[in-house]
C-alpha positions as CSV (number, residue, x, y, z in Angstrom):
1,X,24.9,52.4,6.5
2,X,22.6,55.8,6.1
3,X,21.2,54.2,2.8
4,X,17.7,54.3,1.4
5,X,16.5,51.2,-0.1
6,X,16.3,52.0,-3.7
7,X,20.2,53.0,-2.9
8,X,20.7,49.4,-1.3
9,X,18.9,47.8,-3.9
10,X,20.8,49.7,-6.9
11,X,24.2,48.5,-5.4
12,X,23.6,45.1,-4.5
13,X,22.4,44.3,-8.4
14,X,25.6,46.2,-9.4
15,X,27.3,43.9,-7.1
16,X,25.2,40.9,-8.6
17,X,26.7,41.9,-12.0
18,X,30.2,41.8,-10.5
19,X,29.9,38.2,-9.6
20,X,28.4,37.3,-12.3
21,X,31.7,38.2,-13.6
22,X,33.6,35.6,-11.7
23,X,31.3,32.8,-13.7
24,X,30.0,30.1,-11.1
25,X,32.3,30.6,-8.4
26,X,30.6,33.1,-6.0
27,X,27.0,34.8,-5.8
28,X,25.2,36.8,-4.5
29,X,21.7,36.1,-3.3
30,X,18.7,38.1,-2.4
31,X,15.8,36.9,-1.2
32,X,13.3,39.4,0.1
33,X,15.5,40.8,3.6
34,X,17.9,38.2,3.4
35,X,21.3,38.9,1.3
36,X,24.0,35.7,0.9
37,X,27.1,35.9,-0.6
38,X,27.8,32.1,-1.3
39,X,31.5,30.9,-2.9
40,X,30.7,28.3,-5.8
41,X,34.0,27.3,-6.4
42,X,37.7,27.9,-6.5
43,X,37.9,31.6,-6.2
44,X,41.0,33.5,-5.6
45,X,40.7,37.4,-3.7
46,X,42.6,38.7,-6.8
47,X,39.7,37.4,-9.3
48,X,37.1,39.0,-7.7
49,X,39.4,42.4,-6.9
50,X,40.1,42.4,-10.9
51,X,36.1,42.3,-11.4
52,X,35.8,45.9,-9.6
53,X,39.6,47.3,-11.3
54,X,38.5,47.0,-14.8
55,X,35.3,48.6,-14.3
56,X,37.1,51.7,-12.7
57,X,37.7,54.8,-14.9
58,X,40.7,55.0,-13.5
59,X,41.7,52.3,-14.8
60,X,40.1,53.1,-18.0
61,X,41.6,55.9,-18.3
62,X,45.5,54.5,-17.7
63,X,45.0,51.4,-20.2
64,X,44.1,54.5,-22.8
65,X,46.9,56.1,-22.5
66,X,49.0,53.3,-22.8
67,X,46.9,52.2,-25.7
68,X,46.8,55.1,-27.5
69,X,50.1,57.4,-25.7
70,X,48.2,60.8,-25.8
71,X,44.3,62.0,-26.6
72,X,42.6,65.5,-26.2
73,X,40.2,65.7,-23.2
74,X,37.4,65.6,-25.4
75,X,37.8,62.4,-27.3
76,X,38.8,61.2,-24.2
77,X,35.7,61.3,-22.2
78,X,33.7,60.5,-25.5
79,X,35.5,57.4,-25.2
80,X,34.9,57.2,-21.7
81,X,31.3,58.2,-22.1
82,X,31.8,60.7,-19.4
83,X,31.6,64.5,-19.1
84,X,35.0,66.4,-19.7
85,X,34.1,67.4,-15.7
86,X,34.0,64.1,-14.3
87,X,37.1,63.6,-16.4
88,X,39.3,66.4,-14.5
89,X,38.5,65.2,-11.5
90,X,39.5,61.8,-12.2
91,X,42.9,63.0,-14.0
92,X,43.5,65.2,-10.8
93,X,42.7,61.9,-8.6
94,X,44.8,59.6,-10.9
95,X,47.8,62.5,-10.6
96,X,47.8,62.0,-6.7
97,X,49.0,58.5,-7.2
98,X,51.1,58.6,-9.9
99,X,53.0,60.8,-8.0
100,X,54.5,57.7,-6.0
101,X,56.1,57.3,-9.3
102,X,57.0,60.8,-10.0
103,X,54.8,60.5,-12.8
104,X,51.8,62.6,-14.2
105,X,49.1,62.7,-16.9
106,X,49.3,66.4,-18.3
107,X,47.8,67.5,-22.0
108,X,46.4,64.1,-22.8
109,X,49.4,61.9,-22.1
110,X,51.7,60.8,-19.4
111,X,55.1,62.7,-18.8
112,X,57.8,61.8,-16.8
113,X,61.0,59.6,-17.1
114,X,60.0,56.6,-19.2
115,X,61.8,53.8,-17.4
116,X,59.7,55.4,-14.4
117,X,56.3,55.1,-16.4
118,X,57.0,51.7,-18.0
119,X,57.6,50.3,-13.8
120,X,54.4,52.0,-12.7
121,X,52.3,50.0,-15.9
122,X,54.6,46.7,-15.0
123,X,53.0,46.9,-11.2
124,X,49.5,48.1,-12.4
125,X,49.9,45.0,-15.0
126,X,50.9,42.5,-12.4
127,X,49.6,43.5,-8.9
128,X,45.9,44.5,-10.6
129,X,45.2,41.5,-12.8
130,X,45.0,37.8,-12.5
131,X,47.6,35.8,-13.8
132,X,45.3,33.8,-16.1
133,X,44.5,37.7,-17.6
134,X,47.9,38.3,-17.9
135,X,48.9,34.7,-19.5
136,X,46.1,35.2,-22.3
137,X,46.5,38.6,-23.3
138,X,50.6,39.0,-23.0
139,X,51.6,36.9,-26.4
140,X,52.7,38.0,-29.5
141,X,54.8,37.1,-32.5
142,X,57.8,39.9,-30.9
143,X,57.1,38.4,-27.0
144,X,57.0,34.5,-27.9
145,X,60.1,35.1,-30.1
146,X,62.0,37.3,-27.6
147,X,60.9,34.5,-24.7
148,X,61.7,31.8,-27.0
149,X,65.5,32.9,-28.4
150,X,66.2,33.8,-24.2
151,X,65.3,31.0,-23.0
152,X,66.7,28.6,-25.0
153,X,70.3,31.2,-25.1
154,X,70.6,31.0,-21.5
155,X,68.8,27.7,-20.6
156,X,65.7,29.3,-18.9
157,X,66.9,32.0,-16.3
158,X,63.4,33.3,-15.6
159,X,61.3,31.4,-12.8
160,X,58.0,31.0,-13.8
161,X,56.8,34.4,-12.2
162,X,59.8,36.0,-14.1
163,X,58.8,34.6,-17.1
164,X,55.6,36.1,-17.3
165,X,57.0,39.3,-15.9
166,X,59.2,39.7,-18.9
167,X,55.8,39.2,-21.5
168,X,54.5,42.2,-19.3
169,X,57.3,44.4,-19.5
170,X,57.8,43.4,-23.8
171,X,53.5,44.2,-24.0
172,X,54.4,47.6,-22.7
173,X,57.2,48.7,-24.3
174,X,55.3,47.6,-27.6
175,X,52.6,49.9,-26.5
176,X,55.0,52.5,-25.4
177,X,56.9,52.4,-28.7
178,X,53.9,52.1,-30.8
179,X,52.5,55.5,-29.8
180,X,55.3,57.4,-28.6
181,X,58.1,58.8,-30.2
182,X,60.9,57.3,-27.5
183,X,63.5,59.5,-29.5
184,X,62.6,62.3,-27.9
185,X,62.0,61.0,-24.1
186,X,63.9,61.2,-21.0
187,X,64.4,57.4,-19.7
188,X,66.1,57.8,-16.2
189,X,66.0,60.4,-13.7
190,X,70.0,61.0,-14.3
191,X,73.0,59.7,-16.8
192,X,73.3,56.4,-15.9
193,X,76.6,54.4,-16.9
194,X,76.0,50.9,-17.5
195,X,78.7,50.8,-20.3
196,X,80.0,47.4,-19.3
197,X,76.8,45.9,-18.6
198,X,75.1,47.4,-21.5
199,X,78.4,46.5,-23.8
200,X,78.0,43.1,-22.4
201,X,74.3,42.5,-22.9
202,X,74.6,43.9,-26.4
203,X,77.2,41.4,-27.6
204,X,75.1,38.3,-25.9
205,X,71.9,39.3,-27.4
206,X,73.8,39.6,-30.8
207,X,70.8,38.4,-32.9
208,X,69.5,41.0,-35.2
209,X,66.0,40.6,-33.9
210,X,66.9,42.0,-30.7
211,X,68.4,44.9,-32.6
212,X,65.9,45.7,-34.6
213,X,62.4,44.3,-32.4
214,X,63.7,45.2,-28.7
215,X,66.1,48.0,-28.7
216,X,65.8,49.7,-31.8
217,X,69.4,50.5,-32.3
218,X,68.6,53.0,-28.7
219,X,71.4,52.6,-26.5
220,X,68.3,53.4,-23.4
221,X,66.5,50.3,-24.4
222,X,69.6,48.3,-23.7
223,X,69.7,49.8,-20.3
224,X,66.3,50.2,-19.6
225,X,66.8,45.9,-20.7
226,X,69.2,45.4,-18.3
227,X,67.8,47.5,-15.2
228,X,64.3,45.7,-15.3
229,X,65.9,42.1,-15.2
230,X,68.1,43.1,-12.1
231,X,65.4,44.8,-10.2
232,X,62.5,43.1,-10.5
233,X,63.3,39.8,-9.1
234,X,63.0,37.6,-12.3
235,X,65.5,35.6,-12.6
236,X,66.0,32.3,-11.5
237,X,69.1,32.2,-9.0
238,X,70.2,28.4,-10.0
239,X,70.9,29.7,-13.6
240,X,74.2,30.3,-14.4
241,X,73.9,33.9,-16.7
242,X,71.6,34.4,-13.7
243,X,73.9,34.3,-11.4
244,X,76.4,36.5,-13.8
245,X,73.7,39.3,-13.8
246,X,73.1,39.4,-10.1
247,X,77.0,39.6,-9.3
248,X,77.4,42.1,-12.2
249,X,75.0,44.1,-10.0
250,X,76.5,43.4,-6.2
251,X,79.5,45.1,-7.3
252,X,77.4,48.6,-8.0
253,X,78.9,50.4,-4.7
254,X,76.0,52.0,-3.0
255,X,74.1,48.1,-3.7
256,X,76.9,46.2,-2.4
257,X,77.1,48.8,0.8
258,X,73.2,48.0,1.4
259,X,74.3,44.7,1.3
260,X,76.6,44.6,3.8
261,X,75.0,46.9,6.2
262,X,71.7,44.4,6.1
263,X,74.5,41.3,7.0
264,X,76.0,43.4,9.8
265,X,73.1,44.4,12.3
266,X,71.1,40.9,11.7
267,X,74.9,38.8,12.1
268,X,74.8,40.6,15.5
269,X,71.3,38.7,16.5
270,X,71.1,35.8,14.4
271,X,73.9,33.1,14.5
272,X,75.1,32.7,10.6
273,X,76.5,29.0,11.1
274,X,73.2,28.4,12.1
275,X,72.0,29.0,8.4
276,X,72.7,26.8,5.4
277,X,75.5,28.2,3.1
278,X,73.0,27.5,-0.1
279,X,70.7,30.0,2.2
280,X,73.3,32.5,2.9
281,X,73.9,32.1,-0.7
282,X,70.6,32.8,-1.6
283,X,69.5,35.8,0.9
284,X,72.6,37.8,-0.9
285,X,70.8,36.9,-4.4
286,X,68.2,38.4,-3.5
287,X,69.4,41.4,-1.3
288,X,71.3,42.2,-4.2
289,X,68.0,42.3,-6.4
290,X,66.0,44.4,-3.9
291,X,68.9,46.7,-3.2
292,X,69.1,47.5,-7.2
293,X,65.4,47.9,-7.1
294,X,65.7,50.1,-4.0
295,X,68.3,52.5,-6.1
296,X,67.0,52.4,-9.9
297,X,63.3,52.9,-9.5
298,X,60.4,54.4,-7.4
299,X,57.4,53.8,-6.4
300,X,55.5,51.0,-4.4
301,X,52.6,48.7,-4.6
302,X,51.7,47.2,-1.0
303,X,49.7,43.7,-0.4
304,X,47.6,42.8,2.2
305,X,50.3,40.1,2.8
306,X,52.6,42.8,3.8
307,X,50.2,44.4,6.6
308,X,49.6,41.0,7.9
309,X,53.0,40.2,8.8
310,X,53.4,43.4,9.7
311,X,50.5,43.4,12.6
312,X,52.1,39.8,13.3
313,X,55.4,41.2,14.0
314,X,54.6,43.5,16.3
315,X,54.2,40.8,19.0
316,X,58.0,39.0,19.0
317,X,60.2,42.2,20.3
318,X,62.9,40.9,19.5
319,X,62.6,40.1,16.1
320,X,61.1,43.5,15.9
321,X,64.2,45.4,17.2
322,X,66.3,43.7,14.3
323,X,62.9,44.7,12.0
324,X,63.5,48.3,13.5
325,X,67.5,48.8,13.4
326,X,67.2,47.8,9.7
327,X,64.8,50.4,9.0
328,X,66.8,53.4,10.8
329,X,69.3,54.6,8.1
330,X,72.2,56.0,9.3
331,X,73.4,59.6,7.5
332,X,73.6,59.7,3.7
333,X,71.7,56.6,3.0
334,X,68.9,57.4,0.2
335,X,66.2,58.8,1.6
336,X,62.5,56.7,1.8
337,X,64.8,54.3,3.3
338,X,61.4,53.0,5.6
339,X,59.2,53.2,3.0
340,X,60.6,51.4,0.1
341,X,62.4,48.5,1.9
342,X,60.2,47.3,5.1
343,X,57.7,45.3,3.4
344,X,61.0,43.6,1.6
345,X,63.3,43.1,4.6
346,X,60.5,41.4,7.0
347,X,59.9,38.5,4.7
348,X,63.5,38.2,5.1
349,X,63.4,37.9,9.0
350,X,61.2,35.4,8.8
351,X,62.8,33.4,6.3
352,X,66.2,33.3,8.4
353,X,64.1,32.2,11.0
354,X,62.4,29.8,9.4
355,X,65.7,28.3,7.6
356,X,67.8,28.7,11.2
357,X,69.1,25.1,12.5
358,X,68.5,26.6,15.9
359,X,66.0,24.2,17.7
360,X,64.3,24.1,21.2
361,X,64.8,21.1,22.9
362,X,62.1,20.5,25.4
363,X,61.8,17.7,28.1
364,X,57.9,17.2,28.6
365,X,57.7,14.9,31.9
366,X,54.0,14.7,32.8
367,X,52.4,12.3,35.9
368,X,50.9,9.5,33.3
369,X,51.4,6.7,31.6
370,X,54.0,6.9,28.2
371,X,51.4,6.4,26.1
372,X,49.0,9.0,27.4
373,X,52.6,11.3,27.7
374,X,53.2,11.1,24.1
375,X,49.6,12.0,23.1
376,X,50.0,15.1,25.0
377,X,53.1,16.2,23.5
378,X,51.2,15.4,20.0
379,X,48.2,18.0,21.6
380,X,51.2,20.6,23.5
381,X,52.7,20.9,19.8
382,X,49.8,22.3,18.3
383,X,49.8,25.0,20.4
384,X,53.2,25.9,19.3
385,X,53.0,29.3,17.1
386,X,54.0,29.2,13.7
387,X,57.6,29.4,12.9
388,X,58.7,28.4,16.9
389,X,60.9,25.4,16.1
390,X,60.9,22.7,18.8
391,X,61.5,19.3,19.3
392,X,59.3,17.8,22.0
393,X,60.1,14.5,23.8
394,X,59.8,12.5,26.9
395,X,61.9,13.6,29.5
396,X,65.1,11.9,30.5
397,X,67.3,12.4,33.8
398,X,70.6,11.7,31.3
399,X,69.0,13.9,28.5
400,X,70.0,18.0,28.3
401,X,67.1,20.0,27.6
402,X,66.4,23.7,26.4
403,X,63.2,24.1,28.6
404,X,61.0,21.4,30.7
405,X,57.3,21.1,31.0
406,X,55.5,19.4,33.6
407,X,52.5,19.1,35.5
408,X,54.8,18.0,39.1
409,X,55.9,19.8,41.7
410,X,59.7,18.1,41.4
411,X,62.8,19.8,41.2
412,X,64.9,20.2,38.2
413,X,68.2,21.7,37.2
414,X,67.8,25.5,38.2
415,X,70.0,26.2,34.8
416,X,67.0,24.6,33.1
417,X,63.8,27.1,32.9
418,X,60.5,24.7,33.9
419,X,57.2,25.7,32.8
420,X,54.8,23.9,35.5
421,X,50.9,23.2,34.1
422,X,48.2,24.0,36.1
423,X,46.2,21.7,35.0
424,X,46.7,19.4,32.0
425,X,43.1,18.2,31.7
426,X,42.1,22.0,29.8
427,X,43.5,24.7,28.1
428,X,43.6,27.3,30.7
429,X,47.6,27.1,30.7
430,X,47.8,27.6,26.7
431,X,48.3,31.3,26.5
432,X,50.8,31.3,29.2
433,X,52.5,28.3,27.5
434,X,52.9,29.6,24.1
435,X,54.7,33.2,25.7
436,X,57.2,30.7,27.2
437,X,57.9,28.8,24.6
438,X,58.2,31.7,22.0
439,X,60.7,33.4,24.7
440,X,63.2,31.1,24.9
441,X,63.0,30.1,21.7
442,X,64.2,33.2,20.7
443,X,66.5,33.4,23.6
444,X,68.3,30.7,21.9
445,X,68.0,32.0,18.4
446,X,69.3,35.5,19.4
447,X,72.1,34.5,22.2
């Protein structure tokens, strides 16, 4: 590591501090050459990634400015407690990132268009902080009574998640409202006509409270409403006014033309009778939600989640070429199509897969006795990667079967593909076994 050890020793006590942090749950022990990091408790990633985010100035230096909408460099790093040098080159640092936003921090405060700015704090807000953070610190006389007259209006069309989604965006429009003055702001990037909608959400939240306490009689806070509950994925699809919203926005041309282009190349690979109707139902929900996202704002936080399935993509072909065709926009499609959609469209894949009726039927017919037979298959389907659906069974001369195994030299129906073990006794055949099942399992699901 190139470190001295009054270097080392400096940064593991920081570190100690850190977990300390975290209460009992992890530590960090050093005893003479020996360092252990031991896990106490229950300890999610996201705890201990919080610990490190709050003591960032970076992080510092964006809660201030939604805390207190604009400050002089000076006052600034007095309340930072850091030179006005180290300051500039965090601001210049910070500015690199915000531009995924098309946002910036110039003269003390952050310009850009505000329904831009209030989706980059929404993703800082939920990506950088636990939930329990969030579920403390986002309540309020305005939020509980907004949540409260919603909920019980429309009979609870937030999941859980979108629940607390909603308290995050209401904490930071208060913030934005309390220290800017939102008359003079640009919200959106360009006029944007949501007459209807707007019209519509106006006369259902008719209660003077939203009025006076959310919109404040601005027409862009009805919009800027409206936009965040269709892009954001909050509401709960099995609630009617839900469901009003969502096909409110399918109808919004370039969203319902992502929409269909998303059905046709994956209709030519996967077999849609094969997938529940409620499912069908469901995946257009929720193309409809990311499409709207995809259209109305920018900018993009990415999880380790999303580079795992990623990596684990790479290794089924052919679910990757329907991965890849999706991701090629043809001419006139908005541009960042790759970007801003892969890590939405693959959990997507995998969930048609996953909710597919399409089954491999394999015949297992092994030289021992039934009951030593069926305690091989129970072994066989452990080796079976995640999200290959079979169903294993004896074989049967009257049965039809997808594949065979078997550990004889016997001959089968050439129509039937026959994976023959070398040797059942060890797992020298399991590598070999798990690129043949995965094969023509998505032989069937793609023919």
């Amino acid at each position: 590591m190139h470190l001295d050890r009054s270097t080392l020793h400096a940064d593991l006590s920081a570190l100690q501090r850190v977990c300390h942090g975290v209460a009992d749950q992890i530590s960090l022990q050093l005893n003479g050459n020996q360092i252990s990091l031991q896990q106490t408790g229950q300890l999610a990633a996201q705890q201990l990634y919080y610990q490190f985010v709050k003591r960032s100035l970076k992080y510092q230096i964006l809660l201030n400015l939604l805390h207190s909408g604009a400050t002089s460099k000076a006052d600034f790093a007095a309340d930072l407690a850091i030179s006005v040098s180290t300051l500039n080159r965090r601001l210049h640092e910070l500015n690199q990132l915000l531009a995924e936003y098309n946002i910036q921090i110039k003269n003390g405060r952050l310009v850009g268009f505000e329904n831009q700015i209030r989706y980059f704090y929404f993703h800082l807000l939920w990506f950088a902080r636990p939930y329990r953070v969030n579920e403390q610190e986002m309540t309020d006389w305005m939020i509980d009574t907004f949540m409260a007259k919603v909920e019980q209006k429309f009979d609870h069309p937030f999941t859980e998640a979108g629940a607390m989604k909603m308290r995050i965006w209401l904490y930071i429009l208060e913030q934005r409202r309390k220290n800017n003055d939102l008359a003079q702001v640009q919200y959106f990037p360009e006029p944007t006509d949501f007459s209807t909608a707007s019209f519509r959400l106006t006369q259902t939240l008719s209660d003077p409270f939203f009025e006076k306490y959310i919109f404040s009689w601005n027409r862009h806070e009805h919009i800027a409403l409206y936009m965040f509950v269709q892009g954001t994925m909050v509401l709960d699809t099995n609630n009617h006014a839900a469901q009003v919203l969502i096909a409110d926005a399918a109808q919004q041309l370039v969203v319902k033309q992502l929409n269909q282009r998303f059905l046709a190349i994956t209709q030519k690979q996967f077999d849609f009778q094969q997938l529940p109707t409620t499912f069908q139902a469901r995946l257009l929900d929720s193309l409809t939600q990311i499409h709207y996202n995809f259209i109305h704002f920018q900018g993009l936080f990415r999880s380790i989640y999303y580079h795992s399935i990623t990596d684990q993509i790479q290794s089924e072909p052919r679910l990757n070429a329907v991965y890849q065709r999706l991701l090629q926009p043809e001419t006139g499609v908005l541009t960042e199509f790759d970007k801003y959609l892969s890590w939405r469209y693959l959990p997507l894949l995998y969930l048609m897969m996953h909710e597919s009726k399409v089954l491999l039927h394999v015949g297992c017919d092994f030289s021992m006795e039934t009951s030593a037979a069926q305690s091989m298959i129970g072994q066989i389907r452990a080796y079976v990667p995640i999200g290959i659906k079979i169903a294993l069974e004896l074989y049967s001369t009257t049965a039809t079967y997808d594949v065979i195994l078997t550990d004889m030299d016997r001959v089968y129906s050439p129509a039937t593909p026959t994976f023959v073990f070398l040797n059942l006794q060890n797992e020298l055949d399991v590598p070999r076994l798990k690129n043949f099942l995965t094969d023509h399992y998505f032989d069937k699901l793609f023919q």
